[in-house]
Structure formats: C-alpha cells, structure tokens
Backbone bond lengths (Angstrom), bond angles and torsions (degrees), N, CA, C in turn:
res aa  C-N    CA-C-N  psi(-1)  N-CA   C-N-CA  omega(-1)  CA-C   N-CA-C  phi
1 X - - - 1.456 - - 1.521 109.19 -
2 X 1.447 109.79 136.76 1.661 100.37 177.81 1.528 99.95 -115.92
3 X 1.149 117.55 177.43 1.372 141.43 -173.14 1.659 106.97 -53.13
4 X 1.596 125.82 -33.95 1.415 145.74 -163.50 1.560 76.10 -81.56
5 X 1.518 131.43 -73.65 1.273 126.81 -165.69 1.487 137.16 -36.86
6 X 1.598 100.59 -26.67 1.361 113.24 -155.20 1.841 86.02 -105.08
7 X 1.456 103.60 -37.50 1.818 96.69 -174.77 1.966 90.09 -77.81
8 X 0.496 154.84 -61.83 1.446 158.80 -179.28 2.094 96.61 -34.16
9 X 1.372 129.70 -28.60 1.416 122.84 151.45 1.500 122.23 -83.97
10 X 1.612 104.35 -6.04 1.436 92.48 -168.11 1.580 102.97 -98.64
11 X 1.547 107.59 -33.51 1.514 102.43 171.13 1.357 111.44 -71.42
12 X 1.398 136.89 -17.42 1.516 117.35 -179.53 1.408 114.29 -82.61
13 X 1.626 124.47 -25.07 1.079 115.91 174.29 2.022 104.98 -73.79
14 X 1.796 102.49 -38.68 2.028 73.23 178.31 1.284 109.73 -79.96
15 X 1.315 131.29 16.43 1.663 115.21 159.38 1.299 109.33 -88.29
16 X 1.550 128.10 -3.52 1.500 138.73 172.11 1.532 110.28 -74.47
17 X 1.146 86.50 -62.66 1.865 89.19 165.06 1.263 127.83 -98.42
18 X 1.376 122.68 35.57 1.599 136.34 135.01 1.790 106.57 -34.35
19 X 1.415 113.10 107.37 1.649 119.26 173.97 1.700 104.13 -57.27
20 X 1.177 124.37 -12.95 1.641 116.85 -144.45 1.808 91.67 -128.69
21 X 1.342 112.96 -30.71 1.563 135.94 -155.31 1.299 126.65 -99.54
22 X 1.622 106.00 -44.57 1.515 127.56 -143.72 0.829 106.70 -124.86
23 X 1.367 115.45 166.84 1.749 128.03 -179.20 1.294 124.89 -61.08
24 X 1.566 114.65 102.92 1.355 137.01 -176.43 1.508 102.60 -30.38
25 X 1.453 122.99 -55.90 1.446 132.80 -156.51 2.104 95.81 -69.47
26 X 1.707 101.83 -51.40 1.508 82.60 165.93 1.368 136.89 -106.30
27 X 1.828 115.41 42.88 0.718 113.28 -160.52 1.938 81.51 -119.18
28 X 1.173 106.81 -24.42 1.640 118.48 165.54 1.544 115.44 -54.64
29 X 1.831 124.69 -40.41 1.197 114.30 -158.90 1.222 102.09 -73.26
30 X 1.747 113.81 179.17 1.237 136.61 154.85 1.313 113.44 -148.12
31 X 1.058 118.79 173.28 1.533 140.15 -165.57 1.790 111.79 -33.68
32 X 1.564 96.14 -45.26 1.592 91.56 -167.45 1.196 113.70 -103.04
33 X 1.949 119.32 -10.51 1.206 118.53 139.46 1.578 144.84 -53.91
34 X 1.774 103.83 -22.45 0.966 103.22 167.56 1.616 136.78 -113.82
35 X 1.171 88.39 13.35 2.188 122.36 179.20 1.955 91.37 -44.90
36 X 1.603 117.20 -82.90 1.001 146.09 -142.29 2.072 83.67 -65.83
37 X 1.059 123.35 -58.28 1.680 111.11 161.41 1.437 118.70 -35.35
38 X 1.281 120.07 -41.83 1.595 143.70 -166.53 1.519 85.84 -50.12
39 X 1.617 93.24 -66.19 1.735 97.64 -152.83 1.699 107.61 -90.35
40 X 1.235 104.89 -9.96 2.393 89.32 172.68 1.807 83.55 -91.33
41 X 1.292 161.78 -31.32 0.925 136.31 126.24 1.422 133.45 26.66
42 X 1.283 102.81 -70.79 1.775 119.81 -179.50 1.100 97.60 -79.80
43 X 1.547 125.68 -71.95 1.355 120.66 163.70 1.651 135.67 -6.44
44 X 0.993 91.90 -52.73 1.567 109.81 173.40 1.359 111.99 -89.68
45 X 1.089 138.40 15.12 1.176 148.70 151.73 1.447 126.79 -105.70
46 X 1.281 114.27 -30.89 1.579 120.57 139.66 1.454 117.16 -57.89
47 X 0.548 126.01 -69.21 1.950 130.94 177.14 1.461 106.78 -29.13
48 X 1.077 115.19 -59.77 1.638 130.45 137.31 1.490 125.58 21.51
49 X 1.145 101.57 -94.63 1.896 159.93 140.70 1.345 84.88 -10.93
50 X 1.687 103.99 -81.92 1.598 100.60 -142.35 1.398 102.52 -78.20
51 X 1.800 116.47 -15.47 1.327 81.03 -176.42 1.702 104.36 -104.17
52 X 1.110 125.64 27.98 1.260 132.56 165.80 2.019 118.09 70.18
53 X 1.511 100.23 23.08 1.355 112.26 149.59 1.474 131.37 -73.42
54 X 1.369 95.95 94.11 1.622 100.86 176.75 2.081 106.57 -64.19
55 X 0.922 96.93 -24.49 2.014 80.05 -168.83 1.289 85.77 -87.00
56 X 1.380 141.70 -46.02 1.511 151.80 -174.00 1.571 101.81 -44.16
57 X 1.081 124.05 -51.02 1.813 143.84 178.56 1.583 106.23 -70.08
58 X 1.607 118.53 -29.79 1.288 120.39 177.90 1.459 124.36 -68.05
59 X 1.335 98.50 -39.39 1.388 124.55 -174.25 2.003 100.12 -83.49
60 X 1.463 112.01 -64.90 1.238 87.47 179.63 1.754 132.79 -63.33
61 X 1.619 103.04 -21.37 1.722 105.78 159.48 1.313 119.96 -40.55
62 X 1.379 110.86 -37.43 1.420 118.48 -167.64 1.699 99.59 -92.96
63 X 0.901 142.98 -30.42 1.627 148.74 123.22 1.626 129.07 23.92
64 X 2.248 80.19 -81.84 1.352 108.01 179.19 1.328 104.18 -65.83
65 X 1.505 123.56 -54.20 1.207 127.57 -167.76 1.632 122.89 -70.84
66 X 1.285 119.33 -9.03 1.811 118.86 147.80 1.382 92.22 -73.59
67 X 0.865 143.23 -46.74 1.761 122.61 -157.20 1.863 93.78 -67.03
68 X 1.435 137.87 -45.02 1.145 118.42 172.39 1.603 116.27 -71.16
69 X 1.012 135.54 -5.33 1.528 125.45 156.94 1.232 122.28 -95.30
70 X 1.565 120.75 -14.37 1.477 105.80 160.35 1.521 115.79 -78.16
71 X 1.181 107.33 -25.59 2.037 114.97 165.60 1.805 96.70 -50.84
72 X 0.857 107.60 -67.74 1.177 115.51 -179.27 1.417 134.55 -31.12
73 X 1.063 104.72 -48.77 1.754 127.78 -178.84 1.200 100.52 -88.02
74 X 0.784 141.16 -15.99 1.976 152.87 -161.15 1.783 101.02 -86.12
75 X 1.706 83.90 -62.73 1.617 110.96 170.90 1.934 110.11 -57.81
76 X 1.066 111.23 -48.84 1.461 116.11 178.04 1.413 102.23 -62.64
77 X 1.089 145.33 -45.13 1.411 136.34 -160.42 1.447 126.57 -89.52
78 X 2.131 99.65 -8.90 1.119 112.72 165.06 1.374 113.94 -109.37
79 X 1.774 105.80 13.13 1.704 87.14 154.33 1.697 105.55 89.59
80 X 1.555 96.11 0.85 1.454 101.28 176.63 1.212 122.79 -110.51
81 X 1.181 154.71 -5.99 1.618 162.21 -151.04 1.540 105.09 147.77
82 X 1.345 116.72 146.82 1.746 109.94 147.78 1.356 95.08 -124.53
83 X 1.523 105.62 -169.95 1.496 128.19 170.45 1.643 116.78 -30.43
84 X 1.446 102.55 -50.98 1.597 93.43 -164.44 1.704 108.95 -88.53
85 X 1.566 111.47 -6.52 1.574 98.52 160.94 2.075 106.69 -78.41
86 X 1.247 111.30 -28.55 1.018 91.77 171.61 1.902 134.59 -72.21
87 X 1.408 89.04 -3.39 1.853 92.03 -177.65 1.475 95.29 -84.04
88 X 1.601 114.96 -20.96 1.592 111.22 -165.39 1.145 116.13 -81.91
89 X 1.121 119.03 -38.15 1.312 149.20 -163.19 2.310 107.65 -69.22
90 X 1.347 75.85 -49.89 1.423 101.81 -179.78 1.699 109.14 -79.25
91 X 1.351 122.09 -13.88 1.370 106.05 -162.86 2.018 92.24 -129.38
92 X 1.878 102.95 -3.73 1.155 90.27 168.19 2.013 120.32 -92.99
93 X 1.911 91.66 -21.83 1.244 117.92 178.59 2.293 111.45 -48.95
94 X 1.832 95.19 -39.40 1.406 101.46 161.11 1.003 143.16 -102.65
95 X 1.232 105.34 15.98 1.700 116.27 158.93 1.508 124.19 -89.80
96 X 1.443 100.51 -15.38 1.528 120.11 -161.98 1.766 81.35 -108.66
97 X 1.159 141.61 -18.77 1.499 126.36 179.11 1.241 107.75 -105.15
98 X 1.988 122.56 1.47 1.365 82.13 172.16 1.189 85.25 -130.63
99 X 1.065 139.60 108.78 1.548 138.99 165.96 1.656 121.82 -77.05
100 X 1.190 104.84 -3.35 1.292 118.93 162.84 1.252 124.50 -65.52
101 X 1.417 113.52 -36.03 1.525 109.35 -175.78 2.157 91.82 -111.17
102 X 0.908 115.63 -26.54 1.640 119.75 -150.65 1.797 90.38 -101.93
103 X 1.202 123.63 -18.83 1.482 139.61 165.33 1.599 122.09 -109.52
104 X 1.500 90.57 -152.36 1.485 107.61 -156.64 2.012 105.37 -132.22
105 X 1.820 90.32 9.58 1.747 103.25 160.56 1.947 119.35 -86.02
106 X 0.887 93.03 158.84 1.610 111.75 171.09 1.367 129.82 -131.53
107 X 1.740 116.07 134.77 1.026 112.27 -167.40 1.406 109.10 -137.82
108 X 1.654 122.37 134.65 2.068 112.82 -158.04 1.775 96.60 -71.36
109 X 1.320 125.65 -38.25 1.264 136.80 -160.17 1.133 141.63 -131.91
110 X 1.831 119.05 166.41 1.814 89.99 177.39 1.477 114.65 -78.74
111 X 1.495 117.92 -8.94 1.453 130.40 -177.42 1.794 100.33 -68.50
112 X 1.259 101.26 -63.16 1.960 108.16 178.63 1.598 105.32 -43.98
113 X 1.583 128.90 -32.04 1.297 106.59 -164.89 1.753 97.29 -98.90
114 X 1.469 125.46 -24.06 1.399 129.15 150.96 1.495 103.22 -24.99
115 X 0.900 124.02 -78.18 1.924 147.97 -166.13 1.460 84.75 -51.04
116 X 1.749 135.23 -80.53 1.044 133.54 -157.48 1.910 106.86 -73.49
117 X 0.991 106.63 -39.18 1.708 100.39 165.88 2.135 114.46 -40.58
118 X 1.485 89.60 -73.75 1.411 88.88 165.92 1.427 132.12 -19.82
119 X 1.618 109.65 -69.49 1.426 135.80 165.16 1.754 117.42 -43.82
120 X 1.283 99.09 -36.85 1.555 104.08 162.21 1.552 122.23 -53.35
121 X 1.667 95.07 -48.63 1.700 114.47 -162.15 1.582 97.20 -53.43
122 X 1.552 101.64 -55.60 1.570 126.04 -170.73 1.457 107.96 -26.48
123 X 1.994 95.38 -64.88 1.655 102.11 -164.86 1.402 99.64 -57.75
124 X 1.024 115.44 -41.44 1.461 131.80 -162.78 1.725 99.98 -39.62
125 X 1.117 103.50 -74.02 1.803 124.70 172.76 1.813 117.31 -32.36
126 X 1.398 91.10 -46.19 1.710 108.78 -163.57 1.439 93.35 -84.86
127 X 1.041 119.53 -49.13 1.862 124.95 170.57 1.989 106.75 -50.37
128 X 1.079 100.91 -67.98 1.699 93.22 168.61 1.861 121.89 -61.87
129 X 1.156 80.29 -11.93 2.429 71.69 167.31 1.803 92.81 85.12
130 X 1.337 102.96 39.75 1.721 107.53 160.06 1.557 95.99 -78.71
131 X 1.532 91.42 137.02 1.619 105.46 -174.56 1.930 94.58 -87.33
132 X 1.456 96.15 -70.78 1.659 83.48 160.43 1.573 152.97 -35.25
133 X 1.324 104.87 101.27 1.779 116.95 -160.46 1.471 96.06 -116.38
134 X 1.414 109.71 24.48 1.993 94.12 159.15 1.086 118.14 -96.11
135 X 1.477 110.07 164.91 1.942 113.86 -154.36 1.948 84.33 -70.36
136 X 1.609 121.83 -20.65 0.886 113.53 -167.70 1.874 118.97 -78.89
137 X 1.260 106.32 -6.20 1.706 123.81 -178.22 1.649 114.27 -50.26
138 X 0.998 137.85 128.97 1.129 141.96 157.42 1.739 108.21 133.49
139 X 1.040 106.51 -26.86 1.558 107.24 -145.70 1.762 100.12 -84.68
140 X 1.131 111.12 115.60 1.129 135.14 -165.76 1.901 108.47 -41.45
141 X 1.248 148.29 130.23 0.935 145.02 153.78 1.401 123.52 -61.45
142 X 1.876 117.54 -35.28 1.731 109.02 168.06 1.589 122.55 -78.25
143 X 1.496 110.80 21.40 1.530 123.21 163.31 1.726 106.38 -49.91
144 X 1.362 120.49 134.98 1.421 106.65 151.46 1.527 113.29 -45.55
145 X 1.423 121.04 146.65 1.313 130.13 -157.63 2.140 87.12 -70.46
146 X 1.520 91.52 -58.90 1.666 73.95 179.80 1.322 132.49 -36.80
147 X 1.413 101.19 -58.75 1.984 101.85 172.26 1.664 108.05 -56.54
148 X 1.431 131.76 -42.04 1.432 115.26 -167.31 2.067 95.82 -57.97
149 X 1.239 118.94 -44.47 1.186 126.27 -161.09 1.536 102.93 -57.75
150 X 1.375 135.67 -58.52 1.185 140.61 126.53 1.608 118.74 23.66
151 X 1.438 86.11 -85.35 1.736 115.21 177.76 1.923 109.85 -44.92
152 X 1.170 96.53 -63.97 1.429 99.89 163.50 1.165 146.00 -42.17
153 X 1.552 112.59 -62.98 1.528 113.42 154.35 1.457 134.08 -54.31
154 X 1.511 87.73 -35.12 2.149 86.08 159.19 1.638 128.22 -56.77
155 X 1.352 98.43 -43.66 1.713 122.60 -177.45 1.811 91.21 -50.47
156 X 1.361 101.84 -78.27 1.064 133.14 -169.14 1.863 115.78 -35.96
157 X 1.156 108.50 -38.51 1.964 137.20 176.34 1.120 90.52 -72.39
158 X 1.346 151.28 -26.19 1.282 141.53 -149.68 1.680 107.76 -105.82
159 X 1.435 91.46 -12.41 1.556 89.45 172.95 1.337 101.37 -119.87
160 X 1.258 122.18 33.82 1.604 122.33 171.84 1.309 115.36 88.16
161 X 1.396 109.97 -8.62 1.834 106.84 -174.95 1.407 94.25 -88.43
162 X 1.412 116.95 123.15 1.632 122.59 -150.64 1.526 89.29 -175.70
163 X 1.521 113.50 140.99 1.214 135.13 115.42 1.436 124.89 -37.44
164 X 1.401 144.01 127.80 1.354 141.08 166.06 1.377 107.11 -68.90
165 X 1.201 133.51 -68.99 1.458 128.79 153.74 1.322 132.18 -131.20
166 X 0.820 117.05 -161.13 1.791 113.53 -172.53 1.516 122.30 -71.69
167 X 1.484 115.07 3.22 1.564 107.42 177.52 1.423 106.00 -88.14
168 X 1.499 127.06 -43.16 1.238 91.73 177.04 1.511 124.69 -82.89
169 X 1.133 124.40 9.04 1.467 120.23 171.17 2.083 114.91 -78.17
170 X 1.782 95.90 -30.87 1.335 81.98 153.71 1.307 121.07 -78.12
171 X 1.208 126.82 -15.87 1.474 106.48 -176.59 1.638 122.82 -90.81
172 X 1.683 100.32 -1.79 1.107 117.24 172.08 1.653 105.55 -66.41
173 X 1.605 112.36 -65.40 1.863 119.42 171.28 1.457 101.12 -19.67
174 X 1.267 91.96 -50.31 2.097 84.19 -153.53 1.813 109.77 -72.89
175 X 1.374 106.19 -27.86 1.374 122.20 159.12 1.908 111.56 -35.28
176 X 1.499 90.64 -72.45 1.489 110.10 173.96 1.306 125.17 -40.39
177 X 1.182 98.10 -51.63 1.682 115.31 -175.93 2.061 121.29 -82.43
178 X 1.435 108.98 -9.70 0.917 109.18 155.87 1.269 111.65 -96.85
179 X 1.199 147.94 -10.26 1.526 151.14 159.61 1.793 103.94 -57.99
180 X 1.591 114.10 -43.65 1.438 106.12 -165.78 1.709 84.00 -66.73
181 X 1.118 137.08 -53.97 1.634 150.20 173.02 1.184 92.33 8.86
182 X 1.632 103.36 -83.65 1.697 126.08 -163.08 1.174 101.64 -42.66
183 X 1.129 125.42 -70.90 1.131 137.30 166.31 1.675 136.90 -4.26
184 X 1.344 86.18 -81.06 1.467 106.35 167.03 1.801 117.02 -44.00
185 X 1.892 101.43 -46.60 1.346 107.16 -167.46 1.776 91.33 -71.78
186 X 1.277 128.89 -49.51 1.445 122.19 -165.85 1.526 109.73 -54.97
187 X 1.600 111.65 -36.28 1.590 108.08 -179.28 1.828 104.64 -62.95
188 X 1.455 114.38 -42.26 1.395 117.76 179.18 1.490 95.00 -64.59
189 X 1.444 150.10 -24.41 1.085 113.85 168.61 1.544 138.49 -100.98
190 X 1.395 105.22 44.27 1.638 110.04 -141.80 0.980 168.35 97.45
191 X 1.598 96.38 -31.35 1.376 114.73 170.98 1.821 125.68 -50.95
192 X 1.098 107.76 121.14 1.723 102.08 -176.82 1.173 103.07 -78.01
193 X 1.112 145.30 -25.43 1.669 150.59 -150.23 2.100 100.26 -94.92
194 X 1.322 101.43 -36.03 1.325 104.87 -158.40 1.536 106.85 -62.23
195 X 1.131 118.71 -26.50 1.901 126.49 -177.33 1.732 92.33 -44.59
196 X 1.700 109.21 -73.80 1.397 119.00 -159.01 2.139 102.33 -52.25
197 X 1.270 113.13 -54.03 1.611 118.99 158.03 1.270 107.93 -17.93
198 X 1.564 114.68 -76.86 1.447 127.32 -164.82 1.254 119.26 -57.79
199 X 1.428 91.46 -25.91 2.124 91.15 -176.60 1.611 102.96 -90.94
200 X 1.539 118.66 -27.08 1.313 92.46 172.00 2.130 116.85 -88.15
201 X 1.326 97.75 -9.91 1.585 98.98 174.35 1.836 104.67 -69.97
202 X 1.271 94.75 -16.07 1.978 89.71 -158.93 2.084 85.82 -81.37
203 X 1.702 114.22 -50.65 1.413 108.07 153.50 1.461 132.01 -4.63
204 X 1.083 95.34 -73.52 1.240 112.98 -165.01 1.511 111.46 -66.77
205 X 1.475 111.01 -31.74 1.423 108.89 167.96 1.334 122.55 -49.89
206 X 1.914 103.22 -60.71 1.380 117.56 175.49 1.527 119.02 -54.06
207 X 1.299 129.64 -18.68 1.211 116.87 170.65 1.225 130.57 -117.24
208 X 1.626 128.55 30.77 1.011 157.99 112.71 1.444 103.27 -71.41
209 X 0.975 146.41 -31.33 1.620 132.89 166.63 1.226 113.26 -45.71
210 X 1.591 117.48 -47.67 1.463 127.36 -170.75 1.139 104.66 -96.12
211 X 0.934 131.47 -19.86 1.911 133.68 157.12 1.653 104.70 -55.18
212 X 1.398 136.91 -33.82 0.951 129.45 -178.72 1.275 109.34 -98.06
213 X 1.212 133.64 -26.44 1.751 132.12 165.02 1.580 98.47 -59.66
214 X 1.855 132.35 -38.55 0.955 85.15 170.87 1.609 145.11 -127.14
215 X 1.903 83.41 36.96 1.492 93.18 156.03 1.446 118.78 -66.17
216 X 1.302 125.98 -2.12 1.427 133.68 -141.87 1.676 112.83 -106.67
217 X 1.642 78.63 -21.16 1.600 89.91 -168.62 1.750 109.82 81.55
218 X 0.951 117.36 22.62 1.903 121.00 -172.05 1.418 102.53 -154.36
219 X 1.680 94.32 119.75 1.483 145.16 -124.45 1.865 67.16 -99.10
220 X 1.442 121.93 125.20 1.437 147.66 -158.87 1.566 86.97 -77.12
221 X 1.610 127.44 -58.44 1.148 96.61 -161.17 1.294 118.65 -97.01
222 X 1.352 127.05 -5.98 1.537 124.95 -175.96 1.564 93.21 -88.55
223 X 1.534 146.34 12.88 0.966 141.04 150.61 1.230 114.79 -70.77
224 X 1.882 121.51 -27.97 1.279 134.95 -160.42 1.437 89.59 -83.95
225 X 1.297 90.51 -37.33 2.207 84.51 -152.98 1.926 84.47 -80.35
226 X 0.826 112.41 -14.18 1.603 83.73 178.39 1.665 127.20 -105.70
227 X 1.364 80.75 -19.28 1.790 97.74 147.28 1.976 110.71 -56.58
228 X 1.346 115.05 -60.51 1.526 119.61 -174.22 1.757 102.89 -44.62
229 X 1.532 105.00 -56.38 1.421 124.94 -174.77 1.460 106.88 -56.72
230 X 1.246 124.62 -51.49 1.581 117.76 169.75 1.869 113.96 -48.98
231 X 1.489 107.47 -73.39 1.546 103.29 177.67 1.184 106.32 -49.49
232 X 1.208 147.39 -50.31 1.911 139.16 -170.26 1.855 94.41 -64.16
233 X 0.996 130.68 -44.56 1.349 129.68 -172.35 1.446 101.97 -59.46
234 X 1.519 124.48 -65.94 1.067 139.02 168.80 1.436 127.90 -32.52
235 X 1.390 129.82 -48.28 1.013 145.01 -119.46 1.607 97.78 -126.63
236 X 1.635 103.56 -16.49 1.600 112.45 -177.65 1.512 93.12 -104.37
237 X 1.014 98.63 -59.79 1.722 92.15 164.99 1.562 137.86 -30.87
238 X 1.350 96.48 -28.99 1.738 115.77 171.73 1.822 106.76 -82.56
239 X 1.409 96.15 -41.08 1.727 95.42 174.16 1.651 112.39 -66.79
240 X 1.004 106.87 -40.10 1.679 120.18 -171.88 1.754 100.35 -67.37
241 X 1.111 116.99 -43.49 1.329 135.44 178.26 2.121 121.01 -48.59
242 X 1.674 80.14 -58.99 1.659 96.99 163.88 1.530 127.38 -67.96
243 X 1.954 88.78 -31.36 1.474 84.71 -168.55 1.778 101.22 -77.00
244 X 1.080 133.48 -18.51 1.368 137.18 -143.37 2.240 75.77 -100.66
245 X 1.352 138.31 6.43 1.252 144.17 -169.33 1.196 96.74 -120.44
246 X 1.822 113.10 -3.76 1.858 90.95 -169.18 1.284 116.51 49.25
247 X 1.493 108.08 50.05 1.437 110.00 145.01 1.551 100.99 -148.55
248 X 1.758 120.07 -159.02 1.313 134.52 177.18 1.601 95.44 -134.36
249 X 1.317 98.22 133.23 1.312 117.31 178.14 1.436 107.52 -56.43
250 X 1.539 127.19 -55.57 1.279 119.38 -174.82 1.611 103.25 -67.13
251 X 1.071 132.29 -15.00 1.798 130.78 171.46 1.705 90.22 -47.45
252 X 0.911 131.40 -49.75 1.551 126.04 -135.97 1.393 105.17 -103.05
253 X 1.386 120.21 152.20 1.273 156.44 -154.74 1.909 97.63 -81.19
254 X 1.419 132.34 113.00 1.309 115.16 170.58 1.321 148.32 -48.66
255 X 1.367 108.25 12.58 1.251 122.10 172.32 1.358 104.45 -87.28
256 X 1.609 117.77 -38.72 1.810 122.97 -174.97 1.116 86.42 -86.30
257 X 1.009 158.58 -80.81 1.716 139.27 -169.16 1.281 125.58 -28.08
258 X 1.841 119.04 -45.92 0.977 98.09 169.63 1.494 133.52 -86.74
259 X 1.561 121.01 3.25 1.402 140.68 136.20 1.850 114.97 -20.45
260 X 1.659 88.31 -75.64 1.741 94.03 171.83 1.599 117.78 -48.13
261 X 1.079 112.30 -33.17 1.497 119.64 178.99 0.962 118.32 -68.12
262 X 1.518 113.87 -56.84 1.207 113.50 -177.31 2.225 119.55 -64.93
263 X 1.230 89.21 -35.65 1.849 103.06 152.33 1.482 108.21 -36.47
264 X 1.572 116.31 -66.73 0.831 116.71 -153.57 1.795 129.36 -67.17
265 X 1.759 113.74 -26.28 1.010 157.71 141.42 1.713 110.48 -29.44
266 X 1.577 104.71 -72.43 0.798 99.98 159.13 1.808 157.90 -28.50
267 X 1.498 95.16 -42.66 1.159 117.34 -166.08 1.397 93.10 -101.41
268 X 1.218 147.54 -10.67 1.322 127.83 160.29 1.454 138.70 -86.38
C-alpha cells in the first residue's frame, strides 16, 4: 500500500460524510453508532482466519480498516485527532513497547515480552496519573466477557495467583458444576432465590471453563467458534437427513432427533 492508497480511502470516506454531498446513512452515524460495526468487523475477520480464506480475509482487512478511518474522520471533524495522529500515535506506542528490537533491551521469549509488554502498559498508566495501580487496571470492560475473563487470569498469574497446572482447574469445573446441581435442584423445588444463585454458579463454570482452555494452551474463543461450526454443521445434516426420510426434523419427537444425531456423528 502506498501513501496515494491510503489518502484515496481517506477522501472517499470524507466525501461520504460530506453534510451537503454524501451519504445520508453515513453522514447520520457517530461514534457509538458505529462501535458495534467496529467490533463484528473483527469478528469477521477471524472467521476469515479460521476458515482459511485468504481473499475472504482480504476483503474483510479492508472492512476493519474503514471502520478505523471512519473513527477517524468523526474525530477530525470534531477537531479532535485525524488519521495521521492516529498512524503516529500507534507506530510511536510500538516503538516505545518493544525496546527489544527498536533498542538496546532483551527478551528470552514470546512469554518474557507478554510480561514486559504488560509492564510497559503499567508505566504507561502511572506516567499519565492512573489512580488505579492494581495488577488488575487497564483491562478493558467492552472485551467479550470471555476474553476479559482470560485477561484476568493472566494479570492475575503474574503475581503468583495461579493454578500449577491444569488438574486442579479441572477439578475445580467439576467443583463448579456440582454447585450449578444444587442449584438447579432448589430452583426445581421452588426456591425463588435460586435463579439469581444459578446465574452466578452457571458463571462460575464459564470462567473456570476459560481458566482451563488456558491452562491448555487453546485460545477460548476459536474453541467456541469451532464448537458453534461443529453443531451448525451437524445439525443441518440432521435436517438434510430427515428431509431425504420425508419428514421434518422439528415434526419429530426427541428421541428420533437424537437418532439423526447420533447418525450424524457417526458418519464423520
């Protein structure tokens, strides 16, 4: 990409949001209308990834990257940043985090420069007059809850509060999961109180779930998406299955469904 390329996106998006010129629909957004694009954006650029479409990944790169120049122009028109404080900002932010390669520091690993990245963030915070000084500070709250959870237990390992390895964190789940138990049985017996219980016992599963993906070394959410991708794979296959029986899967009783399923399992 050369320099012509990138001004050649920046003038078409401000002829987009031309008040007099441009497209009404983006000449309407703002920032927090257009956040939630920001992020299925990325999304769709993982999806990408996983399923190993390079032109598919080309196109959504190019995607993600209008969503940082319409941030951009948004910011420019209120007089607050444009594009080229953000290339600066961004390319001085990684020169200053890796002094390993851009200096005269050293680091044994990609784990050691994880640790020293962090440590960057820190000064970073304490230098701007962040009142917050827990190892837990920074970590964004509009994270998917899975990744913030993630985020945490890493923070958190760094000061020794750790699992040694992954057995007792499974044996922690099963801990968890007989608690949602109780639970479950008290809501089956009445209990009005047990719902609010259950939702934080059902919690607690999920984040010991991701505590154990990442003792595991396996990255919490592309486990999800390929978990999603298995049942959707599956699950059409069970329709396709019935339908090829002259019937409809939802016609049928869950015992014959899970028949088709279990077919379906089978056959892979």
């Amino acid at each position: 990409m050369t320099s012509t390329d990138i001004r050649r996106l920046l003038d078409i998006m401000a002829r987009l949001r031309d008040p007099e010129h441009g497209c009404p629909w983006d000449v309407q957004q703002d920032f927090a209308s257009i956040a939630p694009y920001t992020i299925e954006e990325a999304y769709e650029v993982a999806d990408a990834i996983d399923r190993g479409d390079m032109d598919d990944l080309r196109d959504e790169l190019g995607d993600l990257l209008l969503q940082v120049v319409f941030h951009a122009r948004m910011a420019e028109e209120a007089d607050a940043f444009g594009f080229g404080d953000v290339v600066a900002t961004i390319s001085d932010k990684m020169v200053r985090r890796h002094p390993h390669v851009f200096g005269g520091e050293a680091v044994a690993d990609a784990e050691s420069q994880s640790v020293a990245w962090d440590e960057h963030k820190r000064r970073e915070r304490e230098a701007a007059g962040t009142q917050d000084t827990s190892a837990l500070a920074g970590i964004p709250r509009g994270l998917p809850e899975w990744q913030r959870a993630v985020k945490l237990q890493k923070r958190a390992a760094r000061t020794g509060f750790e699992w040694p390895h992954a057995g007792p964190v499974l044996d922690k789940l099963g801990e968890e999961l007989a608690e949602v138990r109780v639970e479950l049985d008290a809501l089956q017996a009445g209990d009005d109180d047990a719902h609010d219980r259950l939702v934080d016992e059902i919690g607690d599963v999920l984040f010991v779930a991701a505590n154990l993906a990442r003792h595991a070394g396996v990255d919490v959410g592309t486990a999800l998406r390929r978990a999603n991708a298995k049942f959707e794979r599956r699950f059409r296959a069970m329709e396709a299955l019935a339908q090829s029986d002259g019937t409809a899967l939802a016609a049928l009783p869950l015992d014959a469904q899970d028949r088709y399923w279990k077919r379906v399992k089978e056959s892979e």
